[in-house]
C-alpha positions in Angstrom: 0.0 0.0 0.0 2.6 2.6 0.6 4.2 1.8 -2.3 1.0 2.5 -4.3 1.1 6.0 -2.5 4.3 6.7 -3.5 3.4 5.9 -7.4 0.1 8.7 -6.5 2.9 11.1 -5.8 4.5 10.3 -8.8 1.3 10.2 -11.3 -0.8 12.3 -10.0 0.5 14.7 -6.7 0.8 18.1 -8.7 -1.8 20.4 -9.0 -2.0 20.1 -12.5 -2.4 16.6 -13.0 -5.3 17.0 -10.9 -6.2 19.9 -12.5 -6.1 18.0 -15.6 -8.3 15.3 -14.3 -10.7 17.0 -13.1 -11.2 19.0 -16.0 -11.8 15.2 -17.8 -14.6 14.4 -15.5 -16.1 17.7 -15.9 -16.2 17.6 -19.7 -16.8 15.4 -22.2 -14.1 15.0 -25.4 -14.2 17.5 -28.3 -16.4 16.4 -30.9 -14.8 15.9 -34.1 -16.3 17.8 -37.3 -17.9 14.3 -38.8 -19.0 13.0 -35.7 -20.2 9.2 -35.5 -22.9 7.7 -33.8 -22.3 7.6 -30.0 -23.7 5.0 -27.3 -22.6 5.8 -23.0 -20.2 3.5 -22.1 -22.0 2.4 -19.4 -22.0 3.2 -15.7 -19.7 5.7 -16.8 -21.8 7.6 -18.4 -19.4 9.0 -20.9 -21.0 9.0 -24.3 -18.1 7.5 -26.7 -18.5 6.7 -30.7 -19.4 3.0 -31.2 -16.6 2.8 -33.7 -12.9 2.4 -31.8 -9.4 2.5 -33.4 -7.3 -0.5 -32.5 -3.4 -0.4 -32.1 -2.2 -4.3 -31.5 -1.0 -6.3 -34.2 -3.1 -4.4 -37.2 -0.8 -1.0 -36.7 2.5 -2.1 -35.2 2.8 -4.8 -38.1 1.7 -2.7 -40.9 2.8 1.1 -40.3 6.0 2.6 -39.8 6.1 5.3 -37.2 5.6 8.3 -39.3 2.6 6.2 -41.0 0.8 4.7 -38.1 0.8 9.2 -36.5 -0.9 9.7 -40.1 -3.5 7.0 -39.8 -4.2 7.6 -36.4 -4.5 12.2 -37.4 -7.1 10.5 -40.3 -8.6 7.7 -37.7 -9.3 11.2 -35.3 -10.2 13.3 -38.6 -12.9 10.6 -39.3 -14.4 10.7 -36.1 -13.1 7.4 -34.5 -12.3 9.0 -30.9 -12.0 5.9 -29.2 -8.5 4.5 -29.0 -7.5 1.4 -27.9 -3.6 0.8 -27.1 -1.6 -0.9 -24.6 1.8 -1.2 -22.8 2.8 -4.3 -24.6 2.0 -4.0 -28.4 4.9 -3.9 -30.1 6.8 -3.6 -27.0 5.8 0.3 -26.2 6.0 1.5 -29.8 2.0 1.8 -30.5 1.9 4.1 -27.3 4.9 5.4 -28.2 3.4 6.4 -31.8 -0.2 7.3 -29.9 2.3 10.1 -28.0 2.9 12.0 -30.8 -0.1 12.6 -31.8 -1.8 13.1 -27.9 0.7 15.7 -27.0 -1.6 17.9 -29.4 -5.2 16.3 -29.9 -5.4 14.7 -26.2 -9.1 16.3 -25.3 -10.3 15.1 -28.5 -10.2 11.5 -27.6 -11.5 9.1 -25.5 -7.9 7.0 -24.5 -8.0 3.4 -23.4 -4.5 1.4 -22.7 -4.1 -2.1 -21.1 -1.5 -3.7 -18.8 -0.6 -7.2 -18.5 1.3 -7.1 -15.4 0.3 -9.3 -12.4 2.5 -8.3 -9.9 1.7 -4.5 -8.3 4.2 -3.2 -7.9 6.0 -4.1 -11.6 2.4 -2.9 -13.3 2.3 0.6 -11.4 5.8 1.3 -12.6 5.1 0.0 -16.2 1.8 2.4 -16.1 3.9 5.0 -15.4 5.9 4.1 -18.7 2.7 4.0 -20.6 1.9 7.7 -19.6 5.1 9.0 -20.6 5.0 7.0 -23.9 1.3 8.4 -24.6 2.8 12.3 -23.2 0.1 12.1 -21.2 -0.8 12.5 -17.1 -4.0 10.6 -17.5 -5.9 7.9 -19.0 -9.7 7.5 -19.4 -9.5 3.7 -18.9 -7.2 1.2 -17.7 -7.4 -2.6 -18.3 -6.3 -5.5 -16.8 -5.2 -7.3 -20.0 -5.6 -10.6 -21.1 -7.6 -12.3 -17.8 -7.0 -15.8 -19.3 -7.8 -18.5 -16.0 -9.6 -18.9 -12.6 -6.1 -19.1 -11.9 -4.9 -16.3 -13.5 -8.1 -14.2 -11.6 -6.9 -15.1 -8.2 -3.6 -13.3 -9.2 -5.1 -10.2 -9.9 -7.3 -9.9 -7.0 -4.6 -11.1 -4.4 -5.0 -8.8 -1.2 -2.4 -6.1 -2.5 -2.0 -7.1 -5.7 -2.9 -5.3 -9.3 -6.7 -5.1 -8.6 -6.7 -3.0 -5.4 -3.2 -0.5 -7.2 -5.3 0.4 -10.1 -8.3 1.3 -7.8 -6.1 3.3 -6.2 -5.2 5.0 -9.2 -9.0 5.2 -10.4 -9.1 7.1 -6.8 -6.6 9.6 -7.5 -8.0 10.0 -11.1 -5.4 9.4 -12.9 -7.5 6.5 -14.2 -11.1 7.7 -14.6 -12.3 4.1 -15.2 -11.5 0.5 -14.8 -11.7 -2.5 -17.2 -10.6 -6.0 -17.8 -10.0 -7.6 -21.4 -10.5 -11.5 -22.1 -9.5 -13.2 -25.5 -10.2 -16.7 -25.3 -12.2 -18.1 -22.1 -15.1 -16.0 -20.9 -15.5 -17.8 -17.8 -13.2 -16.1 -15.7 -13.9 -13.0 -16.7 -17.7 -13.2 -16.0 -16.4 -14.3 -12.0 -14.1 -11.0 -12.4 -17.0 -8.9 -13.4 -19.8 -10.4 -10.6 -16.7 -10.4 -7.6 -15.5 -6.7 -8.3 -16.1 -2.9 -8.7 -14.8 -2.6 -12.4 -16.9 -0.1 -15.0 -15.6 -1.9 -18.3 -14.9 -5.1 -20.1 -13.7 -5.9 -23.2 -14.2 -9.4 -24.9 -14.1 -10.9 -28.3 -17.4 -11.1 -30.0 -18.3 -11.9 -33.4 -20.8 -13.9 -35.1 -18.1 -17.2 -35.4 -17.8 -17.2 -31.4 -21.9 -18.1 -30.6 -24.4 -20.7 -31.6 -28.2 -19.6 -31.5 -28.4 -17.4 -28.3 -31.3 -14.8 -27.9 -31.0 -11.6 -25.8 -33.7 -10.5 -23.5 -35.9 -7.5 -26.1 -33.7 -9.6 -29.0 -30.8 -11.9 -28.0 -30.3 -13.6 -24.4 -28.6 -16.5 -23.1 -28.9 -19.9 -24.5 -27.4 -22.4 -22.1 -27.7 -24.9 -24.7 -25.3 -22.7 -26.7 -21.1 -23.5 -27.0 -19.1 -21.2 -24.3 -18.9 -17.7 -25.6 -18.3 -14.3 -24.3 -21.6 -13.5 -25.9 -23.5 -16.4 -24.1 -20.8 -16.0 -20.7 -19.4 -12.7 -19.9 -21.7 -10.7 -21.7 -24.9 -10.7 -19.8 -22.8 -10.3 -16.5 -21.7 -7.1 -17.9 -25.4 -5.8 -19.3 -26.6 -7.0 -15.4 -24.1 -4.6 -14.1 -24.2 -2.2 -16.5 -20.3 -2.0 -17.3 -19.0 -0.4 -20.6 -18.9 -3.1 -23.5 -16.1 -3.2 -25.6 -16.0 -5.7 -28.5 -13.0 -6.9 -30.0 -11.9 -9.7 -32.8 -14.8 -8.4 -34.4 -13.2 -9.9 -37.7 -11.9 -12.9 -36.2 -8.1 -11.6 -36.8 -9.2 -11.1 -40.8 -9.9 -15.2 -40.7 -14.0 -14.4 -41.3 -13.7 -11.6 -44.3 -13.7 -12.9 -47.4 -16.1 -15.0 -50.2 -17.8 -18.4 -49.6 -20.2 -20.0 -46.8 -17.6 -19.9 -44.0 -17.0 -15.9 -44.7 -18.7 -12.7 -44.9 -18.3 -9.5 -45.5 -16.0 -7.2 -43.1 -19.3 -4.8 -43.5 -21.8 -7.4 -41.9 -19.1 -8.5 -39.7 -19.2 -5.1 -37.6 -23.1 -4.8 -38.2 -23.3 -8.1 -36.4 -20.9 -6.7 -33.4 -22.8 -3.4 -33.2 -26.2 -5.0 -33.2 -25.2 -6.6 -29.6 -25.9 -4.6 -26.2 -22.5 -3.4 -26.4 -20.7 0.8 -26.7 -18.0 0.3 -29.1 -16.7 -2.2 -31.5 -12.7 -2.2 -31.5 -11.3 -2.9 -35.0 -7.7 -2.9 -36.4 -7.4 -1.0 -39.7 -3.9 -1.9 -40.9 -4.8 -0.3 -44.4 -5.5 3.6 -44.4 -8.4 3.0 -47.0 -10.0 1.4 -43.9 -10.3 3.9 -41.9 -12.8 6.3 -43.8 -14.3 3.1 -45.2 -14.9 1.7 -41.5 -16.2 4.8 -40.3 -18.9 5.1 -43.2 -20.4 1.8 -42.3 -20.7 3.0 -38.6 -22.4 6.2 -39.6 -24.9 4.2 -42.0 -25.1 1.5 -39.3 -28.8 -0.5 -38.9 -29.2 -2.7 -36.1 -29.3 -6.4 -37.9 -32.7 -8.4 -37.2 -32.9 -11.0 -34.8 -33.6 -13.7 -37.4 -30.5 -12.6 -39.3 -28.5 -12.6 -35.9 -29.4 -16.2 -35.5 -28.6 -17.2 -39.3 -25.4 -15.0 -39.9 -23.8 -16.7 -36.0 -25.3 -19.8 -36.9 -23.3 -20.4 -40.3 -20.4 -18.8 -39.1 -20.0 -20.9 -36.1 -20.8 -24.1 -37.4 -17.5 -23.2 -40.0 -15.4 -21.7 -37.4 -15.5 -21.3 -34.0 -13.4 -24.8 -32.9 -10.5 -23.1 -35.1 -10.7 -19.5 -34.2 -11.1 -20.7 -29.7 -8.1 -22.2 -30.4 -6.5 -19.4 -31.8 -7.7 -16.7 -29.5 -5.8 -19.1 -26.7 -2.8 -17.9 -27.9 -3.6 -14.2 -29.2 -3.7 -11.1 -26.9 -4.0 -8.7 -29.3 -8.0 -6.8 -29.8 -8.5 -7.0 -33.4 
């Protein structure tokens, strides 16, 4: 605990850091001259567009530095507010990249970076890299990354461990809100979410992850269903009503394409954004994707509940043993 207090002098003991913070609360981000539809991220309560920019795999692996500031200017031009970054992609470079573009356009966004770390200690000092990578004092949400095992769970929430230092920081408000992120088993993260005070969650969810489930008003649990976040973790979040942030929307690019097992990329995110959830994370590794990804959220229309049940149930039956196995081994969000 007293080393947690010492990191609170560090991140946030001068008056403007708080000042800064507090300012955040107070006022929602800039909107952008094309705005896109918005949704609150739940209890919150900040209203955030439902289309986010991811920064794993999809930007680290396919933009140089100068490139990925340039896609991320057009991502923020388009409207896409919502960033999505963390300590460990590309081993600090996709913050590192994020920086140079925050130290000028920082009220403008809504930032979101993630931290693997399990020990307290270790994570509070790599946090404190992640702020100075972004050129940032604050960051509007902070995930535990990758929650993988009931195992891995009782890590996080050992007395003194990561879970009670990041609350801390949510106290301080350097962090104004508190997430998890699960890739592969949504088990563990559905305990997380009913045991403790966090306001997000972010999960993979696309229409190769479920069987037939049906949602209370439209879709709700199926126990008859194969494990998925959507069947799992997902209605632990709506009963709670934490932020929902989808991710491997496009199943890593494995679901785009021609052919039964495939779909469009454009009914891909229609699917994810016809759930109960605020935003759907995507990579764009292409800059044609950006504008291209941000016209489909404008001209977004919920899909029907009869073509939620046939779009999952086709894509499943072709995928989803492959693409579990491959989220067990993939921590990245697109």
């Amino acid at each position: 605990m007293k080393r947690v207090m010492t990191r609170r002098q560090y991140l946030a003991g001068t008056a403007a850091a708080g000042l800064a913070a507090a300012a955040l609360q107070a006022q929602p981000p800039k909107q952008p001259s094309i705005a896109l539809p918005r949704r609150v991220l739940g209890r919150t309560g900040v209203s955030v567009p439902i289309l986010g920019f991811g920064s794993g795999s999809r930007f680290t692996n396919f933009y140089s530095d100068d490139a990925g500031e340039a896609a991320l200017r057009q991502a923020i031009d388009c409207g896409i507010t919502y960033l999505d970054t963390a300590a460990g992609y590309g081993n600090g470079r996709s913050e590192t990249i994020y920086g140079r573009v925050l130290k000028t356009r920082r009220a403008e966004v809504f930032l979101a970076t993630k931290n693997a770390v399990r020990d307290a200690d270790q994570a509070l000092r790599v946090f404190e890299q992640s702020l100075k990578r972004l050129q940032t004092d604050h960051v509007d949400l902070l995930h535990i990354h990758n929650l993988a095992s009931e195992e891995d769970l009782a890590k996080v929430e050992a007395k003194g461990g990561v879970l009670e230092a990041f609350y801390k920081l949510r106290e301080q408000k350097v962090v104004r809100a508190l997430g998890m992120t699960a890739h592969a088993n949504p088990h563990p993260l559905k305990l997380a979410i009913e045991r403790h005070d966090l306001d997000c969650v972010q999960m993979a969810l696309n229409a190769a992850l479920v069987g037939v489930v049906k949602y209370e008003g439209g879709y709700k649990p199926d126990p008859s269903a194969p494990r998925s976040f959507e069947t799992v973790a997902l209605p632990a979040a709506r009963k709670k009503n934490l932020g929902v942030l989808a991710m491997k929307v496009f199943g890593q690019g494995h679901l785009v394409g021609a052919g039964n097992d495939k779909v469009s990329a454009e009914q891909l995110l229609r699917y994810a954004l016809s759930l109960p959830i605020a935003v759907a994370v995507v990579g764009m590794q292409d800059p044609a994707m950006i504008p291209q990804n941000a016209a489909w959220a404008r001209a977004f229309k919920p899909l029907s509940d009869t073509e939620m049940k046939a779009l999952s149930g086709r894509l499943s039956a072709a995928n989803k043993v492959a693409l579990d196995r491959f989220l067990e081994h993939h921590e990245d969000v697109c």
